[in-house]
Backbone as a chain_set.jsonl record, in Angstrom:
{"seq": "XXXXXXXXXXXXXXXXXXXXXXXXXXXXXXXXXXXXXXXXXXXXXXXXXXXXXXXXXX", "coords": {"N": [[57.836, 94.395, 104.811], [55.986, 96.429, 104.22], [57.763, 98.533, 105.323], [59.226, 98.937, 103.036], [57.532, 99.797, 101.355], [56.4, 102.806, 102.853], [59.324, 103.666, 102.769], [59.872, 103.857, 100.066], [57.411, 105.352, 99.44], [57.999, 107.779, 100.732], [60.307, 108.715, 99.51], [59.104, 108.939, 96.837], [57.802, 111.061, 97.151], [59.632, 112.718, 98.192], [61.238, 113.862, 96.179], [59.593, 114.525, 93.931], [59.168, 116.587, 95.148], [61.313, 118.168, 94.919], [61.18, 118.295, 92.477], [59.361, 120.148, 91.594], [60.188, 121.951, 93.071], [62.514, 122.726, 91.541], [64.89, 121.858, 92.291], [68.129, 120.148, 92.355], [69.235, 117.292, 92.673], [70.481, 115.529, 95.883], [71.139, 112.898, 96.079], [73.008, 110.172, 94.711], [74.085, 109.554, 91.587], [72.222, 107.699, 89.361], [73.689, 105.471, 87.925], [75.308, 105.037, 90.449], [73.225, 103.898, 92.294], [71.985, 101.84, 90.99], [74.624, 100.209, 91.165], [74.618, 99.977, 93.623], [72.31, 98.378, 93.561], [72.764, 95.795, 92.648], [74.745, 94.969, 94.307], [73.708, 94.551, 96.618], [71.889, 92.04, 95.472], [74.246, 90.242, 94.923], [74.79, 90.253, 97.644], [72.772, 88.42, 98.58], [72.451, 86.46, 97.174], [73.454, 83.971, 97.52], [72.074, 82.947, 99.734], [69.394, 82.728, 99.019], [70.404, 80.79, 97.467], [70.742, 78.576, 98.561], [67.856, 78.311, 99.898], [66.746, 77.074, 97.995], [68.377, 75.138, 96.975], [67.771, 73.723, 99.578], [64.777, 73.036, 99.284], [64.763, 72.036, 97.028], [65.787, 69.483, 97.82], [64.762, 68.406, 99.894]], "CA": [[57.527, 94.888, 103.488], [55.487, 97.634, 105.077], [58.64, 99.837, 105.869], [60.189, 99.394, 102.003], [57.004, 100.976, 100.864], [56.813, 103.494, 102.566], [60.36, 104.266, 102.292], [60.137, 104.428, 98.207], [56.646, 106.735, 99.035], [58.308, 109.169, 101.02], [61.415, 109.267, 98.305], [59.114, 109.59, 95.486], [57.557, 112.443, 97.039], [60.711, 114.024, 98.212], [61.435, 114.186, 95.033], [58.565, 115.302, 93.534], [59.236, 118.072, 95.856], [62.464, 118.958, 94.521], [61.171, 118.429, 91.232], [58.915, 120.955, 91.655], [61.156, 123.429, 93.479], [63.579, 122.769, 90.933], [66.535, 121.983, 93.242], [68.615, 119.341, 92.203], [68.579, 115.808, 94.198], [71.467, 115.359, 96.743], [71.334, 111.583, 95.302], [73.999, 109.633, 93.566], [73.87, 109.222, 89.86], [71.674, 106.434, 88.816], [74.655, 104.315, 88.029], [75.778, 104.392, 91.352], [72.33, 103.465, 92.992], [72.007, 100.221, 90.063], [75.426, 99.517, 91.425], [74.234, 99.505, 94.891], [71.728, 97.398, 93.895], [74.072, 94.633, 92.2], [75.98, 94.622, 95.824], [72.521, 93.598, 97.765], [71.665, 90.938, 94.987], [75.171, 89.432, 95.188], [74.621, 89.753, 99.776], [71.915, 87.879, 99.131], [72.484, 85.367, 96.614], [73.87, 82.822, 98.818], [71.491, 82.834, 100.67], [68.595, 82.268, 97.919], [70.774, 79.433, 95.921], [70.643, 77.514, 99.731], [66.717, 77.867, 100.066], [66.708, 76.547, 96.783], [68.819, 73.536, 97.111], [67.341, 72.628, 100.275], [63.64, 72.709, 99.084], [65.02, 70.739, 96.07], [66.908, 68.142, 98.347], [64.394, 67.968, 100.801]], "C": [[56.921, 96.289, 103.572], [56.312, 98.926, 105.107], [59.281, 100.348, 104.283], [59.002, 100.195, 101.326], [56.608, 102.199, 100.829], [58.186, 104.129, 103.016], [60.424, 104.63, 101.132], [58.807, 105.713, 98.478], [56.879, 108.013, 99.497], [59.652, 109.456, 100.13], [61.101, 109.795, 97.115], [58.449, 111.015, 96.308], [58.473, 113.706, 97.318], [61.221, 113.971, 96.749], [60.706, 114.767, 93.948], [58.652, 116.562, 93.594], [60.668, 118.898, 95.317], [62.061, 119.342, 92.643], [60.497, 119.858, 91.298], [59.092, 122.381, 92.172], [62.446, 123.329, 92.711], [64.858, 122.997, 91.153], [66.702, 120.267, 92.668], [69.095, 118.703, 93.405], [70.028, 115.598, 94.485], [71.768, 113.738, 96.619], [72.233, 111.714, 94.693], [73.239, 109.319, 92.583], [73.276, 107.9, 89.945], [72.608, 105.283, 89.057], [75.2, 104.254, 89.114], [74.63, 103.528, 91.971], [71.897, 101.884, 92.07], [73.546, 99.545, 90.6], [75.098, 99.346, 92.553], [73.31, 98.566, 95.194], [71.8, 96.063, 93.765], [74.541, 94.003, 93.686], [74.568, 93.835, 96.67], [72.306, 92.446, 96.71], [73.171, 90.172, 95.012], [74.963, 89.338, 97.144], [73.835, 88.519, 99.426], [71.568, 86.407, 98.05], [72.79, 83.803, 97.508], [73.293, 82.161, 99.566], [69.757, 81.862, 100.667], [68.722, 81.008, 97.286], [70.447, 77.888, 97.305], [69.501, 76.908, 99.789], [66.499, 76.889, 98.975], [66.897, 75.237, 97.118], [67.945, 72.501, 98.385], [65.887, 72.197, 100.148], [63.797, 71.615, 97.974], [65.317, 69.345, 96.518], [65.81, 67.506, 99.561], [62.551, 68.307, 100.609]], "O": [[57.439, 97.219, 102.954], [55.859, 100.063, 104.978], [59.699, 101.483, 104.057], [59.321, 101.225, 100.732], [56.398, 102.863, 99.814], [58.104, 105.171, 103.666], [60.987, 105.7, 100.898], [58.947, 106.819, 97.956], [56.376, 109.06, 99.089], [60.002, 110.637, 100.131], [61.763, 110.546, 96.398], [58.8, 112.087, 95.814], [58.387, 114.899, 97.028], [62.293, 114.533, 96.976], [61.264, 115.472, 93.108], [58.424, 117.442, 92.764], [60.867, 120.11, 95.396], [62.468, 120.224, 91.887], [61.254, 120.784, 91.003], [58.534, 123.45, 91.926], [63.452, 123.832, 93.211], [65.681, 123.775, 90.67], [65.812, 119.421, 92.573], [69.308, 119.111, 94.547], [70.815, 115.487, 93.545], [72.804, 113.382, 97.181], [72.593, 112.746, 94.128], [72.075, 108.92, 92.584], [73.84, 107.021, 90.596], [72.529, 104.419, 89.93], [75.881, 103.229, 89.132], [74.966, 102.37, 92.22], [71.513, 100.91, 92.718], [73.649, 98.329, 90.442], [75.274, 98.152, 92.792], [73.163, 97.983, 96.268], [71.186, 95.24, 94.443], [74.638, 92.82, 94.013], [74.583, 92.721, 97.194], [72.719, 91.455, 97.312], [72.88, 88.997, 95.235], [75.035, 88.258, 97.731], [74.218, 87.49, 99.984], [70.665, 85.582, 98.189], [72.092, 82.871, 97.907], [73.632, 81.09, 100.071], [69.191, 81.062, 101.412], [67.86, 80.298, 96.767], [70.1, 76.726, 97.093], [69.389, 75.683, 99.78], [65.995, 75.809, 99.283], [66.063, 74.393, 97.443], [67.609, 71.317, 98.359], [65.555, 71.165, 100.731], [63.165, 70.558, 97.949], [65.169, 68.315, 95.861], [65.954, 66.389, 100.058], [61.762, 67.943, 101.48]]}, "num_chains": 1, "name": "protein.A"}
């Protein structure tokens, strides 16, 4: 958990940093990065609906 935070704190500040040097972000459009995040919640569904069942079943 450790590494995803800071991964998002060094993104918001590179960005910060662009904000502030008013260079536009070498990032995909929003809608691609909400579609990228669709693709990890479908990886990982599967995987979720299992724990599920087997804490239910067992």
């Amino acid at each position: 958990m450790k590494g995803y935070l800071v991964s998002f704190a060094v993104g918001a500040l590179a960005g910060l940093l662009y904000n502030v040097l008013q260079v536009k972000s070498p990032a995909p459009p929003t809608i691609a990065l909400v579609g990228l995040l669709g693709m990890l919640a479908g990886e990982n569904v599967i995987g979720v609906v299992r724990a599920c069942v087997a804490h239910l079943a067992g």
